[in-house]
C-alpha positions in Angstrom: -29.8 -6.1 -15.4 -28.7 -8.4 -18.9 -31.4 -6.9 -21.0 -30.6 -3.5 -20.7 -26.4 -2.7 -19.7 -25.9 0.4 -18.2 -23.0 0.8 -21.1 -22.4 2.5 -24.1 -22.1 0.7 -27.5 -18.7 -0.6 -28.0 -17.6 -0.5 -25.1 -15.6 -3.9 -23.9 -13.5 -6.2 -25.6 -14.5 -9.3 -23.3 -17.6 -9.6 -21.5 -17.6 -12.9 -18.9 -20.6 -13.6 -17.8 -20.0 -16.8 -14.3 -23.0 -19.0 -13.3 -25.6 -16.8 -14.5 -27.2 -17.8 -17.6 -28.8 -21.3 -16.1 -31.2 -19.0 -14.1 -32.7 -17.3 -16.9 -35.1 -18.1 -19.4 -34.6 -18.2 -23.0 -36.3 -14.9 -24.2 -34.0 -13.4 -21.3 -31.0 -15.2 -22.9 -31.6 -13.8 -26.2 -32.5 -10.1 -24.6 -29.0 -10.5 -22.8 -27.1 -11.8 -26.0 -27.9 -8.8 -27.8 -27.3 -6.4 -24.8 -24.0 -7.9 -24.9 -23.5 -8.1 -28.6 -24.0 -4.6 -28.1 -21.6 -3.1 -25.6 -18.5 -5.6 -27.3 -16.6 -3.7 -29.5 -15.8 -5.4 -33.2 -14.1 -8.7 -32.7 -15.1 -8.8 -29.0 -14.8 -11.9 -27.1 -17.7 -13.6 -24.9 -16.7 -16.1 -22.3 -19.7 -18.0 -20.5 -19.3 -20.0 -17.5 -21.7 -22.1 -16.2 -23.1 -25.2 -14.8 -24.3 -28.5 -16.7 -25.9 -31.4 -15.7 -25.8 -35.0 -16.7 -27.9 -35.7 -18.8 -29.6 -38.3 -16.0 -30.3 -35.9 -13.6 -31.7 -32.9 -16.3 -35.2 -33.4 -14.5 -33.9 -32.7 -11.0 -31.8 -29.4 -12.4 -34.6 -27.9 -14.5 -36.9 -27.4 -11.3 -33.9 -25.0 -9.4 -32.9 -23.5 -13.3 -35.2 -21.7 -15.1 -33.0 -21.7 -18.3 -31.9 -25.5 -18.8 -29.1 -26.2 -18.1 -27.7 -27.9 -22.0 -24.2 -26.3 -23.2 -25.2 -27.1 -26.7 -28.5 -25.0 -26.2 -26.6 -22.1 -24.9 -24.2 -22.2 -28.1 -27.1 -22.3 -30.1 -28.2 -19.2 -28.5 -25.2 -17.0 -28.4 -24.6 -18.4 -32.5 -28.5 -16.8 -33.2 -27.4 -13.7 -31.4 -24.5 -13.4 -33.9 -22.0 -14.4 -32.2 -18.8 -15.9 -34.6 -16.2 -19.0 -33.9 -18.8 -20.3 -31.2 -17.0 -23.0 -29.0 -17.8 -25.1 -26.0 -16.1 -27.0 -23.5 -17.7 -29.4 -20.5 -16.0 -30.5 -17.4 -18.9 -32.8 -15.9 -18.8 -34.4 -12.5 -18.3 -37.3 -11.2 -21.2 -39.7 -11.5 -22.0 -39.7 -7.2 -21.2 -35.8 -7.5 -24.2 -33.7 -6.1 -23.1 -31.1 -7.9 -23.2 -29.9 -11.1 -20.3 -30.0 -13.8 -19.4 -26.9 -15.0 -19.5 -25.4 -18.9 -18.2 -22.9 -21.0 -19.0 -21.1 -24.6 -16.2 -18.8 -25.9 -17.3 -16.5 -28.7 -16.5 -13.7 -31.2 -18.0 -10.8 -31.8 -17.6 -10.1 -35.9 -15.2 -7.8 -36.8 -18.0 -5.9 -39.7 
């Protein structure tokens, strides 16, 4: 469970986290950010994967996803968690696609 990992402080020096974070809402984000911020030892990295939507079809995504589904949201999130060097990539689909594009936020733990 993201708001409370089973781990000691300092613990990891990358935590991934894959096509999670869209189902959760933001207080659980933020809970989940700190758990995380937590268990990565100084200069830690955070890689999130996850989906995105066109911006056309956000309606249709935010009744299945809880949590949005905006990469610049989710970089605003892990940068208020603490996070350092907070960077995001987006592969969407094509525009017939069905399915989602996909998303990613690479961060650093600081090194204080």
């Amino acid at each position: 469970v993201i708001e409370q990992l089973p781990f000691p402080d300092q613990s990891f020096d990358v935590v991934l986290t894959t096509l999670m974070m869209h189902h959760l809402p933001d207080s659980l984000k933020r809970q989940g950010l700190s758990e995380i911020v937590r268990v990565l030892k100084p200069g830690g990295r955070l890689v999130i994967a996850d989906f995105t939507h066109r911006k056309e079809r956000q309606g249709q995504a935010a009744r299945f996803h809880a949590g949005g589904s905006r990469v610049e949201d989710l970089a605003a999130l892990v940068s208020a968690a603490g996070f350092e060097r907070v960077d995001t990539e987006e592969m969407l689909p094509l525009r017939f696609s069905a399915f989602p594009g996909a998303s990613f936020v690479r961060a650093y733990k600081n090194r204080a």
